[in-house]
C-alpha positions as CSV (number, residue, x, y, z in Angstrom):
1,X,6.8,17.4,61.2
2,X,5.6,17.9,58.0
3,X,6.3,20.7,55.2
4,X,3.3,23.8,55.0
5,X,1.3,24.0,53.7
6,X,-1.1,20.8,54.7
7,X,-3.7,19.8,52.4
8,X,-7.1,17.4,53.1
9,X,-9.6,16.1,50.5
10,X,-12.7,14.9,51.9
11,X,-15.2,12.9,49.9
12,X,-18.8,12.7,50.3
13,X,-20.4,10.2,48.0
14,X,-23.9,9.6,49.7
15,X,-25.3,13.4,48.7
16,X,-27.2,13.9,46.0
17,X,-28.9,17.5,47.2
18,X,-27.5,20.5,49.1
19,X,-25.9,19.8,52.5
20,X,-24.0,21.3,55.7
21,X,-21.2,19.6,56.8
22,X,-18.9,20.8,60.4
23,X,-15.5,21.3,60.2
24,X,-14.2,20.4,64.0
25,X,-11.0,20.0,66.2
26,X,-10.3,15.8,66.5
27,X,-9.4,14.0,69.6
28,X,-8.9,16.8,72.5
29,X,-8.6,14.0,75.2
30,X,-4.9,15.3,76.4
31,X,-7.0,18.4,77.6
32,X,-7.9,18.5,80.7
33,X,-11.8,19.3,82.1
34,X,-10.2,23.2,83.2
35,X,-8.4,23.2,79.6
36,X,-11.4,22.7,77.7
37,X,-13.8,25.0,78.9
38,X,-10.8,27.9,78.3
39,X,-10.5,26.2,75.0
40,X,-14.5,27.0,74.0
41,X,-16.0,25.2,71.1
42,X,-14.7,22.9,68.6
43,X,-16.2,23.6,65.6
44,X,-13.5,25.3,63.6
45,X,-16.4,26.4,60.8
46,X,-19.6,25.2,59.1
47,X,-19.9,24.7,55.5
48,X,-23.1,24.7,53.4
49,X,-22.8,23.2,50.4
50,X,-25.4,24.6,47.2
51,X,-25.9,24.0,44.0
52,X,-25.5,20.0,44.3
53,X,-28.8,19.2,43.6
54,X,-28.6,20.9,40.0
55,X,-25.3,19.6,39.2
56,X,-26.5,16.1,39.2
57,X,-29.5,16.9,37.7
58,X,-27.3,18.6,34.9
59,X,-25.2,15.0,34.5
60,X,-28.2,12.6,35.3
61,X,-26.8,10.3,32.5
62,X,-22.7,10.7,34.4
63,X,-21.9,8.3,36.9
64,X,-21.2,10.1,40.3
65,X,-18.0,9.7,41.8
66,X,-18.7,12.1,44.8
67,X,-18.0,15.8,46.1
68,X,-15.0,16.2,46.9
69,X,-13.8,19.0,49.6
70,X,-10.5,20.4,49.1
71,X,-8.9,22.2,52.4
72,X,-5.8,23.8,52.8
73,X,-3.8,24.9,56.3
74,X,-1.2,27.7,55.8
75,X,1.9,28.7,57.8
76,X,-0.2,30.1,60.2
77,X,-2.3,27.0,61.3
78,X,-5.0,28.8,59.1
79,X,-7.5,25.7,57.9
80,X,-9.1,26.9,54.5
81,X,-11.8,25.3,52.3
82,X,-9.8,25.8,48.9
83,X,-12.4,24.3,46.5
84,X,-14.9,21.6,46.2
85,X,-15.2,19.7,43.2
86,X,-18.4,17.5,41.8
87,X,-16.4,14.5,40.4
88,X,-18.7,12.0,37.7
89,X,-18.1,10.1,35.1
90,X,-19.7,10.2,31.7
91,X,-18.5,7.2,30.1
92,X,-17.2,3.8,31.5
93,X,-16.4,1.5,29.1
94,X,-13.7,-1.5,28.4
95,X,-11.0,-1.5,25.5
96,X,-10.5,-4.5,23.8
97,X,-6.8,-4.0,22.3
98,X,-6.0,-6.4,19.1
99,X,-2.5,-6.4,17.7
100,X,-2.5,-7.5,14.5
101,X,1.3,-8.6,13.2
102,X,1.7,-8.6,9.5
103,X,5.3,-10.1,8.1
104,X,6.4,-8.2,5.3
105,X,8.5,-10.3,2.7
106,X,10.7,-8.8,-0.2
């Protein structure tokens, strides 16, 4: 088993305006039928993401590398959103590297 606390980064990278994502339980299949309905939902939470829109309008020239969606589960099994993060890039660019050798004689 692995060490607590568990982290996640999701990245979105088709949004370019506010959005809601769901935050769900995966494959329940080893439940059965009577386990699941004492179980309830499986949406854990819902996020609604703002302020997306007018950070890419803020870096229109940046190139967008997506949002990125940082969670966190504690010792307690408690799954947190910790931070989300608008990733872009303002410059890409190549480096041309010359060495230039020089002998020195006395």
């Amino acid at each position: 088993m692995a060490p607590y606390p568990q982290r996640k980064v999701i990245t979105f990278n088709r949004y370019n305006s506010d959005f809601t994502f769901n935050v769900n339980y995966g494959d329940l299949n080893f439940l059965s039928e009577n386990e699941l309905s004492v179980f309830g939902s499986t949406n854990l939470s819902t996020v609604k993401l703002s302020g997306v829109g007018s950070s890419f309008q803020k870096h229109a020239d940046a190139e967008s590398k997506g949002i990125k969606a940082h969670f966190n589960m504690d010792e307690s099994g408690v799954l947190l959103l910790d931070r989300v993060r608008f990733i872009y890039c303002l410059f890409t660019f190549f480096i041309r590297v010359v060495i230039l050798t020089t002998r020195m004689t006395e």
